[in-house]
N, C-alpha and C positions, 0 to 999 in steps of 0.2 A: 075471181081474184079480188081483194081484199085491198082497200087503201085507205091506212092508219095514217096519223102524225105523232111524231115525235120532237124534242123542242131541245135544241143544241145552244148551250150557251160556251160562246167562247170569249174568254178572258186572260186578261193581263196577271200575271201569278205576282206580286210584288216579291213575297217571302224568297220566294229564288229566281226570281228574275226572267220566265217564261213566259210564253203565252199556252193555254191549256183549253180543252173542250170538257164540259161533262154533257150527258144526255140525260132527256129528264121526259115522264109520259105526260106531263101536264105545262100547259104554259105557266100557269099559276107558281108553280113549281120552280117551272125555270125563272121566270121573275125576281123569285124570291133571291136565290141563290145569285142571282145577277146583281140584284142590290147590293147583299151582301159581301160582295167580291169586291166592291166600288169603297175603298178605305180611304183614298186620300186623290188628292188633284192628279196624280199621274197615271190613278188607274180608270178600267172600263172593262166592260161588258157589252154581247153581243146576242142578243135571243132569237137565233133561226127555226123555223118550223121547217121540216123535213117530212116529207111525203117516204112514208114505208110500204111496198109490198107486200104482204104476204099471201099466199099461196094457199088454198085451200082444198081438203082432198076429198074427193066425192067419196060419200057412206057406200 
């Protein structure tokens, strides 16, 4: 068995008043889009690394 990361960033949605997740395979990535999300003093972002399973199937 196999164990990837994956990088969840969860933010404040201003536009419609949410809080929302995307997932993202690079931190870098998620970073980025974290910034980006960050528009004015009421908002924020959050970058968690998340451990993935995945399962491999013998040849």
């Amino acid at each position: 068995m196999e164990i990837n990361q994956e990088f969840h960033v969860t933010y404040f949605d201003a536009d419609c008043g949410r809080i929302r997740t995307e997932v993202f395979d690079t931190v870098a990535a998620a970073e980025r889009f974290a910034s980006r999300s960050i528009t004015d003093e009421d908002s924020w972002a959050i970058v968690d690394a998340v451990a993935v399973q995945q399962e491999q199937l013998a040849a």
